[in-house]
Every structure is written in C-alpha cells, then in structure tokens.
C-alpha positions as CSV (number, residue, x, y, z in Angstrom):
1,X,0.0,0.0,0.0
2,X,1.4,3.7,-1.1
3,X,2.4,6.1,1.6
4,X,-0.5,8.2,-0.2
5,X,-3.1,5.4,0.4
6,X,-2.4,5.2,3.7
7,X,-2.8,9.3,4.1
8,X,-6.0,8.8,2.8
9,X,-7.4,5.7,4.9
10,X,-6.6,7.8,8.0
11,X,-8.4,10.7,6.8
12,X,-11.0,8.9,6.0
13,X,-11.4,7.3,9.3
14,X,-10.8,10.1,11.6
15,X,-13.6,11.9,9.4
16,X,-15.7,8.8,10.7
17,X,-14.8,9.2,14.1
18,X,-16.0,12.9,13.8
19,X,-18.9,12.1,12.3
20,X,-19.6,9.6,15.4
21,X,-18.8,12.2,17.8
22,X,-21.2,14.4,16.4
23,X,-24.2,12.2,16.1
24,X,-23.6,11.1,19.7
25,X,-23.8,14.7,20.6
26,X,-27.0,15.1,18.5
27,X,-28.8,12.2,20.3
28,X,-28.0,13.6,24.0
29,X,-28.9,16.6,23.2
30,X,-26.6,18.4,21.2
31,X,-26.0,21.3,23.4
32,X,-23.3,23.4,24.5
33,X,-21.0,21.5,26.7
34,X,-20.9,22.9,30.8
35,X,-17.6,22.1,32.7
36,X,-16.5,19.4,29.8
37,X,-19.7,17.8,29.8
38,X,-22.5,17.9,27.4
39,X,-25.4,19.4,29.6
40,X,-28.5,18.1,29.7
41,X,-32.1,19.2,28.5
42,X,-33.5,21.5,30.9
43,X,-37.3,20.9,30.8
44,X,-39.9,23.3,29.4
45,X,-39.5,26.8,30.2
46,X,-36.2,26.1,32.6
47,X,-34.3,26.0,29.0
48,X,-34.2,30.0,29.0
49,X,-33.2,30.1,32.4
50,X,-30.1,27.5,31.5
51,X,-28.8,29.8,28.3
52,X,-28.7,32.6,30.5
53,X,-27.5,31.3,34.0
54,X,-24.6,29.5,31.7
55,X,-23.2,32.6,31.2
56,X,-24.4,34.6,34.7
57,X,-23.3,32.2,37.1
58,X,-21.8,29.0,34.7
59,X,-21.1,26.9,38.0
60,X,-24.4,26.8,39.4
61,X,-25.3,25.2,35.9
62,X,-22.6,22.9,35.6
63,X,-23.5,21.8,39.1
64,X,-27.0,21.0,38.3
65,X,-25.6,19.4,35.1
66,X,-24.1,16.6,37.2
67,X,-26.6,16.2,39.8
68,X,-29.4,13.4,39.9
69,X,-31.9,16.2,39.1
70,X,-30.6,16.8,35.7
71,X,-30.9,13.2,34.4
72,X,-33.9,12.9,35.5
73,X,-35.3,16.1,33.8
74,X,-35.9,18.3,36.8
75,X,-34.4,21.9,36.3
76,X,-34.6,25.2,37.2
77,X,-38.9,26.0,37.3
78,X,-39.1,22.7,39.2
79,X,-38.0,23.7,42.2
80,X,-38.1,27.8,41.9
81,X,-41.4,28.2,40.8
82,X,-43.8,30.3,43.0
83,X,-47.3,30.4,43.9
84,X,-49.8,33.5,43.5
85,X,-49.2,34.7,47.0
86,X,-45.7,33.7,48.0
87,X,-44.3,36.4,50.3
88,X,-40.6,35.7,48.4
89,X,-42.5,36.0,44.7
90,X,-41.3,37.6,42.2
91,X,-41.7,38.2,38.1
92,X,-38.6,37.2,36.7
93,X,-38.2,36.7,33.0
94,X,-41.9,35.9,32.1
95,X,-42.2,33.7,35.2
96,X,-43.0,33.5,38.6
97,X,-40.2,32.3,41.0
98,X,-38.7,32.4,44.7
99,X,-35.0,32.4,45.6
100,X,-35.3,30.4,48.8
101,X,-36.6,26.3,48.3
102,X,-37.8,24.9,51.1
103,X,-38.7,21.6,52.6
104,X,-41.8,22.0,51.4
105,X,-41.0,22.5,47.8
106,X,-38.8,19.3,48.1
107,X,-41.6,17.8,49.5
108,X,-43.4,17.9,46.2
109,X,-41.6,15.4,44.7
110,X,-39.8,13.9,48.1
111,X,-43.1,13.6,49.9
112,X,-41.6,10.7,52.5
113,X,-38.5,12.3,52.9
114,X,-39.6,15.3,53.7
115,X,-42.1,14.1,56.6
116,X,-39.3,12.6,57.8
117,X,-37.2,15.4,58.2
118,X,-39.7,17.5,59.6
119,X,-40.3,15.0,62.9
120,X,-36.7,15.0,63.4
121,X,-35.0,17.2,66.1
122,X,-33.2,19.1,62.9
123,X,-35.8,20.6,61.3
124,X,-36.8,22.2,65.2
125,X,-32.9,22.9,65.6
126,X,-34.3,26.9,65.2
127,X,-35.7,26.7,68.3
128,X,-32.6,27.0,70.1
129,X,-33.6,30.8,70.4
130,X,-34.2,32.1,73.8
131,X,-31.8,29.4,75.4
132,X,-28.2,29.8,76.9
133,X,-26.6,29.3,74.4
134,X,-28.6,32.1,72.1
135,X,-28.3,34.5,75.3
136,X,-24.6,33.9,74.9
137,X,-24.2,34.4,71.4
138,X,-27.0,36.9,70.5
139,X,-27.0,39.1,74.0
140,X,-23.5,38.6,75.8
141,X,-21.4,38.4,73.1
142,X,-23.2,40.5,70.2
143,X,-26.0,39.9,67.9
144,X,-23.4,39.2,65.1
145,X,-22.0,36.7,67.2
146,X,-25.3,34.8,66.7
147,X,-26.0,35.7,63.0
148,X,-23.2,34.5,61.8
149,X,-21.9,31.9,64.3
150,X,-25.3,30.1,66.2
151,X,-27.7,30.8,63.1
152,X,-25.5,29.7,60.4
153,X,-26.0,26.0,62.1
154,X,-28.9,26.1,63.4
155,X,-30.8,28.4,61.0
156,X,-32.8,31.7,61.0
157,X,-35.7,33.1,60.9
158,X,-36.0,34.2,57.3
159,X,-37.2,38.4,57.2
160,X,-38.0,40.4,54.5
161,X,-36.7,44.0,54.5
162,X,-39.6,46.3,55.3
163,X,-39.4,50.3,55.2
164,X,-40.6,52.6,58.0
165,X,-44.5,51.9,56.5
166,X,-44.3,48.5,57.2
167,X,-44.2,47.4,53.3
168,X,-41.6,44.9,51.8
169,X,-38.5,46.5,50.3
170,X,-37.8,46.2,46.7
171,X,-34.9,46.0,44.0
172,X,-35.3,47.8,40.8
173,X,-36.6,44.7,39.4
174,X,-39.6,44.4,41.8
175,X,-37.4,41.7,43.8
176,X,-38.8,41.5,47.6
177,X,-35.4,42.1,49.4
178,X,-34.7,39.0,51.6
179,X,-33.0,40.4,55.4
180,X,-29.1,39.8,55.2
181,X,-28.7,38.6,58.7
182,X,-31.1,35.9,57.8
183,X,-30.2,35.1,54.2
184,X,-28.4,33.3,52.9
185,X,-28.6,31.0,55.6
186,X,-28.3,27.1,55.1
187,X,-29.2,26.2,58.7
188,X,-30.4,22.5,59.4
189,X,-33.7,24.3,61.1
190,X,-34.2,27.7,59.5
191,X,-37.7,28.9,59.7
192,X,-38.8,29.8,56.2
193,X,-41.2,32.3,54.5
194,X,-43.7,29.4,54.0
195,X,-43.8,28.2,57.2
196,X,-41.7,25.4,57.0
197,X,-39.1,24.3,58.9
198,X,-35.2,23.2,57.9
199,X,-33.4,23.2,54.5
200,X,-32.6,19.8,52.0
201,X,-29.5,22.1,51.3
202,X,-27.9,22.1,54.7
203,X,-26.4,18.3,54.0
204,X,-27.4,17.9,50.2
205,X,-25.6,21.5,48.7
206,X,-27.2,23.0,45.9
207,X,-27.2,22.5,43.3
208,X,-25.9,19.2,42.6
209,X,-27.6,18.1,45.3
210,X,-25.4,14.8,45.8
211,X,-26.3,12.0,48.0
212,X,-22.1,11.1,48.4
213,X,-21.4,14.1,49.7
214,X,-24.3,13.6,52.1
215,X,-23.4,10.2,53.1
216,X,-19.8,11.5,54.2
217,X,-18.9,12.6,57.8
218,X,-17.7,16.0,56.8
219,X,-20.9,17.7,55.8
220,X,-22.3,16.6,59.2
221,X,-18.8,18.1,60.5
222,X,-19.8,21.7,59.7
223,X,-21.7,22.0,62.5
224,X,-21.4,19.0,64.9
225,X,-18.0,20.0,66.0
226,X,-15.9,21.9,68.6
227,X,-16.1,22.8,72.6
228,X,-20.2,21.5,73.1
229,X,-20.5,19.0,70.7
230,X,-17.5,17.5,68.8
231,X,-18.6,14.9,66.9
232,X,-16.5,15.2,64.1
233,X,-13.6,15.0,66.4
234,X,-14.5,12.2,68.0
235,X,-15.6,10.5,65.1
236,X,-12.1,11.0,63.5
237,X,-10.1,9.6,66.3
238,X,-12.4,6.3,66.9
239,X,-11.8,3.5,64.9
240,X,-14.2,4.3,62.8
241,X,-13.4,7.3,61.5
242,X,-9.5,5.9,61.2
243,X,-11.0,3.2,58.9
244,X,-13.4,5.5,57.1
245,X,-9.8,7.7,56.0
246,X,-7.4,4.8,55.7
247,X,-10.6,3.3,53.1
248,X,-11.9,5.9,51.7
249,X,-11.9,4.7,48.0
250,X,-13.6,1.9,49.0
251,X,-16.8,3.6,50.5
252,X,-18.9,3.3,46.6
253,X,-20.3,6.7,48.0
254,X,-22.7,7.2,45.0
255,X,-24.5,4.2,45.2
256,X,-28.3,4.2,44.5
257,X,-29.0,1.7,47.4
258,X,-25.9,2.0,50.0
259,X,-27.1,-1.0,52.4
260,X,-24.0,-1.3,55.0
261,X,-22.3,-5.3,54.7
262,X,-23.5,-5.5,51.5
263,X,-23.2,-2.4,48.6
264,X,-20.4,-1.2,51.2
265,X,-18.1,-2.6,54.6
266,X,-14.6,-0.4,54.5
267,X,-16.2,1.6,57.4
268,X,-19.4,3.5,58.9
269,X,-20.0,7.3,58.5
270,X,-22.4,9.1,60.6
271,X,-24.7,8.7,58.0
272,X,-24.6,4.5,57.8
273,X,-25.4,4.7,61.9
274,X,-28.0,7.4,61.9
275,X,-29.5,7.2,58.8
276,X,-28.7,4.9,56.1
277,X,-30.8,1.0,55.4
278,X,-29.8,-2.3,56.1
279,X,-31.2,-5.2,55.2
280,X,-33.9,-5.1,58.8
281,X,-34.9,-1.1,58.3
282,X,-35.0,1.5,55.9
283,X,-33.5,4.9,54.7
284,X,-34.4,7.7,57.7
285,X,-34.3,11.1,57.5
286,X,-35.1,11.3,61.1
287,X,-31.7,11.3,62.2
288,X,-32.9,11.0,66.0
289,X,-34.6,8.2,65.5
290,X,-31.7,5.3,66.4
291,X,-30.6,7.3,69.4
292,X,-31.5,6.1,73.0
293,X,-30.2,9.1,75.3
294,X,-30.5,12.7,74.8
295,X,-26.9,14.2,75.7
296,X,-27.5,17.7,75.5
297,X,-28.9,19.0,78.4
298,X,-27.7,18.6,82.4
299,X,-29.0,15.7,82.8
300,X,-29.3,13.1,80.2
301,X,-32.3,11.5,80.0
302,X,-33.3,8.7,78.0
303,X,-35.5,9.4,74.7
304,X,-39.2,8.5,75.0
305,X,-39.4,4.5,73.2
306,X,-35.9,4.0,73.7
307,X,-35.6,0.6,73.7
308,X,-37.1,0.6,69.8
309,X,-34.4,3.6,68.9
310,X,-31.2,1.3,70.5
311,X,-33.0,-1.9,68.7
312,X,-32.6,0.5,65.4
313,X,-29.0,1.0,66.2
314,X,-28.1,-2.3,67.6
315,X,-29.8,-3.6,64.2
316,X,-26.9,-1.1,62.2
317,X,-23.9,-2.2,64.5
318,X,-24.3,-5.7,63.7
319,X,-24.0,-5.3,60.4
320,X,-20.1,-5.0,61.7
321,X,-20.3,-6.3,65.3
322,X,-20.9,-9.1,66.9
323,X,-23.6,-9.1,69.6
324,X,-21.5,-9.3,72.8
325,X,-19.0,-6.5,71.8
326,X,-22.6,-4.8,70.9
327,X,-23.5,-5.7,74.2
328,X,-20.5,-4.5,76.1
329,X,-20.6,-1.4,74.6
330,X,-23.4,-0.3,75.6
331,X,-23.1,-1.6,79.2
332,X,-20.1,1.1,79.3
333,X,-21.7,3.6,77.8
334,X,-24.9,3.7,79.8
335,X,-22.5,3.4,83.2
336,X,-20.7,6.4,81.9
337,X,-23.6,8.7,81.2
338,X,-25.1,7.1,84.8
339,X,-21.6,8.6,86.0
340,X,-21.5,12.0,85.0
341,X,-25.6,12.2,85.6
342,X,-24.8,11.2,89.4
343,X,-21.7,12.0,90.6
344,X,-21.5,15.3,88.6
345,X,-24.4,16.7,87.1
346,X,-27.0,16.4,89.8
347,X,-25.2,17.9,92.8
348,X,-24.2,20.5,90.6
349,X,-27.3,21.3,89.3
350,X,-28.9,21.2,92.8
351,X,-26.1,23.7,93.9
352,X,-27.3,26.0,91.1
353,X,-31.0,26.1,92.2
354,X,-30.1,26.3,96.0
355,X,-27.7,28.8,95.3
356,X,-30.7,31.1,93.1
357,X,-33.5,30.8,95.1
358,X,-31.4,31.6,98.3
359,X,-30.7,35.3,95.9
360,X,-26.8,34.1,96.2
361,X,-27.0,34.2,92.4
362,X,-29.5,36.4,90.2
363,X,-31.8,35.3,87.2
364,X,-29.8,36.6,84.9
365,X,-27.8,34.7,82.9
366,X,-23.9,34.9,82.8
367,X,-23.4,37.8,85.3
368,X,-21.9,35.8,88.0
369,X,-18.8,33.7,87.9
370,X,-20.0,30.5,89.1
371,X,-22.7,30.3,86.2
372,X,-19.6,30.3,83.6
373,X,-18.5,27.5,85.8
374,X,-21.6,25.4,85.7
375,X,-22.2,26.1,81.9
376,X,-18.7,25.1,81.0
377,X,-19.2,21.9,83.4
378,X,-22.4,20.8,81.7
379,X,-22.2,22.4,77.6
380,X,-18.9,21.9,77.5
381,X,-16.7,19.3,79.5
382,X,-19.5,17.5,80.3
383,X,-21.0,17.3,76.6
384,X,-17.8,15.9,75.9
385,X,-17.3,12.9,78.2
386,X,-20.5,11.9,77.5
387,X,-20.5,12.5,73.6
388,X,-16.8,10.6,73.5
389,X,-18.9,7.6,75.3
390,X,-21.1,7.6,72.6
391,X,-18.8,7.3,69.7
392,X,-16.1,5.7,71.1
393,X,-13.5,8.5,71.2
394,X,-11.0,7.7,74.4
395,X,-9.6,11.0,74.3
396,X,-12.1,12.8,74.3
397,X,-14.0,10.9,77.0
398,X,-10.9,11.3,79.5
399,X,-9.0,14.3,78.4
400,X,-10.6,16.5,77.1
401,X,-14.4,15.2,78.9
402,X,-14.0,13.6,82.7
403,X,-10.7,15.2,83.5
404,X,-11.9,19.0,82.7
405,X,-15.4,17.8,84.4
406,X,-13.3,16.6,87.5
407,X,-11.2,19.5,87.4
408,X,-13.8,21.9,86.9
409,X,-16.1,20.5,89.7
410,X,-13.4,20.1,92.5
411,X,-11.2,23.3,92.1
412,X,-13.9,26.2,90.7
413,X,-17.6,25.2,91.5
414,X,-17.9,23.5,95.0
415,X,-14.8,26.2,96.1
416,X,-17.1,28.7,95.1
417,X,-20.5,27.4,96.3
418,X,-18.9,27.3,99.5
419,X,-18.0,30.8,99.5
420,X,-21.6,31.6,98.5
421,X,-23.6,29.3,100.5
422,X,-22.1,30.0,103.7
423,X,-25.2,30.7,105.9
424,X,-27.4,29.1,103.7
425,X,-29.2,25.6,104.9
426,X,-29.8,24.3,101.6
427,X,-26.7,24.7,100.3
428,X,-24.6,23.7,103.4
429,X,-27.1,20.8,103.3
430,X,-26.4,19.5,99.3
431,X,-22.3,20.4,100.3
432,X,-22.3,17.8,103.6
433,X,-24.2,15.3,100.9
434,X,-21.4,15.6,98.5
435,X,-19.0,15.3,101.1
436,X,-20.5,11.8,102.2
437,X,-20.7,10.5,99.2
438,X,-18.6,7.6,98.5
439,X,-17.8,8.8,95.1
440,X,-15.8,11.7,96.2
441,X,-13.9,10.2,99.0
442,X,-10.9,10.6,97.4
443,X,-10.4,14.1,98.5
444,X,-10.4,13.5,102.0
445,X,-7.1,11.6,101.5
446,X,-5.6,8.1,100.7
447,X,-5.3,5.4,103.4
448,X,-1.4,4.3,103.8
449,X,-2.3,1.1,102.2
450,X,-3.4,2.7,99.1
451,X,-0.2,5.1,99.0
452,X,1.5,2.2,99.4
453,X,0.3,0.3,97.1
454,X,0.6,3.1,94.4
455,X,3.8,3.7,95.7
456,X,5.0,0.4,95.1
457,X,3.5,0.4,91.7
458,X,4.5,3.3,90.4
459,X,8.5,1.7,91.7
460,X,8.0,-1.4,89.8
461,X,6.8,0.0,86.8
462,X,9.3,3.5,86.0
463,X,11.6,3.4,89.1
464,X,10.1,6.0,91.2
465,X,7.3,7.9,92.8
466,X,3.9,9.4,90.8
C-alpha cells in the first residue's frame, strides 16, 4: 500500500470518528457543553433560564448538570417556581419564582422524605432561640455573634426587608429584598417564609444536590464540632473514623442503594449509623430516630421508646459487630452517662438552684462567675465525656471530657458554692451530701495502704514515685 493510500485511509477514518462524535452529541442533546460535559435538556421553560445562568453564574449550571436532578429532567422551574401569593415572589423573565426552596418545595416530589425530616430534632434545631446558648451568642457576646456563628447551624428566621411603612422592600426589578442577617442561611432548622421548617440544602448542597457528599462525615462536621458538641472529632479519632480515612476509596459513596455489609463494609460514616438501610430497616431522614439518650442538656435522660431507637441502632452495628461486643458497649456507655448524671451533674445542678433561690446568684444569665463554671461543666466538659462515650472516642471521654469535668467541679464550683452558700441551709445541706458521698472520698485523702500500694507500683513500673 502507497504512503499516499495510507494518508488517505486515515483521513477517512478520523472523518468517521467525527462524524460519530457528532451524532452522539446530537442524540444527547446536542448542546453546549458545561464544565467538559454535554449538559442536559432543561425541561420546558427552565431551557431560557439555563442559556442565560450559563453565562451569569456557569457553576451553578454545571453543578446541576451533574446532579441526579438533571438526568432525571428536573431543572430550574421545578423547584423555583412560586405560587400567587408567596411572600418571596417575584416576576422574573416571564415567570413566577422564589429564591429560597424549602422543605416544602422538596416535599413535592420527596413527599416521605420530607415528613421525615420534619419529625426529626433538625428541622426544630431553630428553636434554640431564647436558650443559653442564644443568650450567649445573640445578647453577651453581640447579635453578630449569633448571626453568623449560632444561626449559620442552626438556621434563622428568614425576614424580608420592610421600610418605615411596614411594606416589603424592593430591588429595581420588583425583587422582595430578603434580610441579610437571615439570608443566605443554610441552617439545618431555618424557619422559612412558608412556614416550614429546615433546609434539604444544609447536608445535600445546591445544586448538585449529591447523595455522596451527604453520606460523608464531613458535611455533618460543619456544625457538629468543637467545645459542646464534637462529633467530628470524636468521630475522627475512633476506629471508625480511622478506617473511614485509611478506606476511603472503598466507600462506593454514589450508590443508588448504600445498604452497610453488602453495597459497602470499609467503614461507617455518621450517616450508615443514623440514617442509612440495612437489610432489617430503611433509609431515615429522622436522624434521632436510632438514638437512646438525649446528651445535651444537664442531665441526660433517656428518649421517650428508647428501647425501639437502641434496637434500630443495635440492628446497624451488627451489620459490623458481633452481639457481645454490641452488648459491652453499651453496658459502658450507659454506666458512663449514669456517672456523670450522678456524681457530677445532679449535685451540681442542685447547687445551682439552692444557690438562686437563696438570691446568692440572680436570674440573669452569665453575670456571675459560678454560672460560667456550671455552663462550662455541663455544655462543654460534660458534653464531651459523654458524647466521647457515645462514639467511642477515648480522648475525648478522658482528656478533654472527665478530667476537665473533675477539674472543673473540684477546684472552681464547690470552692465557690462554699464561698456563696455560707449561711445558707440548703446549700450547706447538698455540700455535707457531697461530702458523704462515696464517690468523692478521694479528697479526704488516701489510706497508707493505698499510697503504698501506688507507691510500690509506680517503683516497679518506672523506678520511682507518681
């Protein structure tokens, strides 16, 4: 064959090949392509929207171009449209939208899911307003504290802007003007204009709206992390956490099903515990529904029906576990939550109350020094022991939860509920009971045997005394 035969059996053929291309970009569509990908038919009016927005704001396309939503023919209208009515409404380009979608917009397609979500302790997480901690943030520390601190987690209240007459502020375009301290907010309970309660886009970002990056521990580590409730922290120095980073790769995070032990075992995330099937039970959006004990306020208390919420969990741990290490777990943990409840928490709590109604301390919050005590016993140090129970964090649990609670309780608040109480019966009272109490012996001094004993051990073990 001639060199010139040749030149022209590749030509031919990569003329093929560009014929192929082409008809295979006719079939899906044959579209502009968005981030290297050919995008997909936006449905019915939503096709304007998509020309312009490509060039306005070209991520937000090319994120709905990947997403579930955009395969299955669910664009922009879908979820933006508004009613006749809608505080948020707004004539935009020949139609009728809202900026903010809601639970109850999701709910239109998602009606399960979204039921779900609204009987779960999330989509009330708003109500946090008017507690200690929102007297903190909002009062104590500044409002700006809490706008952009406490609300970004546990949502806002969304506001429109209104002018001195009481009517709805405007943009040129006849846009209502949405309050800044409350939008944009993503908060897992933000109270919107529609009287719903939460937002889809608080674990499921718009717009791609992906169920992997739901189903990993980081989007649940935005806000369940630091001093009161570290989560994330404990989560990444148990076992689990060590295996879910050593495997990620392994975790098949976009899977339509996701069933633990069987489309996935390299290691749980917070949502395969709290959320996710298994063969017994299915998807939940409730994501309280598998926990027994409430940790969060003084004194934990366990969840109405919690034997069917630790059967739930139970059911998820043996997908890995057998049912005596099951079993011994949860023998520790309920001892240590029995722990800090009785040996910490109560008297401390019943020190508080003594302490108030005896006008040794007022009703406002924060304005003497024992209350920053107590609050960092119980938020904070306390929160933590118990929470590194839960998850199986050691460090957490000794370090940075029953040591600061020991500390905290021995050397600040009984030091200064004596100071206070002095005088006062009920205080002097819950002191002596403390002071009995077997628990905190301890500080009345070892026996020699025991000093011994330690002595000796400590001798054995690194050749001299503690």
């Amino acid at each position: 064959m001639s060199l010139e035969t040749k030149r022209i059996l590749v030509a031919i053929l990569s003329l093929l090949l560009l014929a192929t291309l082409l008809l295979v970009a006719w079939v899906e569509g044959g579209k502009p392509r968005t981030g290297g990908r050919l995008r997909p038919v936006a449905s019915g009016a939503s096709e304007r929207c998509v020309r312009c927005h490509e060039q306005k704001t070209p991520t937000i396309v090319a994120q709905w171009a990947d997403s579930k939503h955009a395969q299955l023919g669910v664009s922009c209208l879908e979820c933006h449209r508004a009613a006749e009515g809608d505080p948020d409404a707004f004539r935009h380009e020949g139609a009728l939208i809202a900026t903010v979608v809601t639970p109850k917009d999701c709910g239109s397609c998602h009606a399960e899911i979204a039921a779900e979500f609204a009987h779960s302790h999330h989509s009330q997480a708003a109500r946090f307003v008017g507690s200690l901690d929102n007297v903190l943030g909002e009062v104590v520390e500044g409002r700006l504290a809490a706008v952009n601190g406490c609300w970004q987690c546990h949502g806002s209240t969304l506001a429109l802007l209104k002018g001195p007459d009481g009517a709805v502020l405007r943009d040129k375009s006849g846009k209502p003007l949405l309050d800044p301290a409350t939008w944009p907010n993503t908060g897992i309970g933000r109270i919107n204009l529609d009287g719903s309660t939460g937002t889809c886009s608080a674990c499921h970002s718009r717009h791609a709206f992906s169920r992997a990056m739901a189903r990993q521990p980081e989007v649940c580590g935005k806000c369940h992390m630091g001093p009161d409730h570290p989560q994330m922290e404990i989560y990444e120095e148990s076992k689990h956490g060590i295996a879910y980073r050593t495997r990620q790769a392994e975790m098949n995070l976009s899977a339509e099903r996701w069933v633990v032990g069987q489309d996935y075992s390299a290691a749980p995330t917070c949502a395969t515990c709290h959320m996710s099937a298994t063969p017994n039970q299915k998807v939940t959006h409730d994501v309280g529904a598998r926990i027994s004990w409430t940790l969060r306020p003084v004194i934990s208390q366990k969840l109405e029906g919690w034997e069917q919420r630790r059967e739930a969990m139970v059911d998820v741990c043996q997908r890995c576990h057998a049912p005596d290490f099951v079993a011994a777990f949860y023998k520790n943990y309920d001892d240590s939550i029995d722990l800090w409840n009785n040996k910490f928490a109560a008297p401390a709590q019943a020190l508080m109350t003594a302490l108030r109604e005896a006008g040794k301390i007022t009703d406002t919050p924060f304005d003497d020094e024992i209350e920053w005590h107590f609050y960092r016993l119980w938020h904070h140090e306390g929160r933590r022991a118990r929470m590194g129970a839960s998850m199986q964090g050691p460090d957490y649990t000794q370090w940075h939860g029953f040591f600061e609670v020991a500390e905290n309780f021995y050397t600040r608040l009984l030091p200064l509920a004596h100071k206070l109480g002095q005088g006062v019966p009920a205080v002097e009272a819950i002191l002596r009971q403390i002071d009995s109490d077997p628990r905190h012996a301890w500080r009345k001094g070892l026996s020699p045997q025991e000093r011994a004993r330690i002595d000796a051990f400590y001798q054995q073990r690194y050749g001299g005394s503690p």
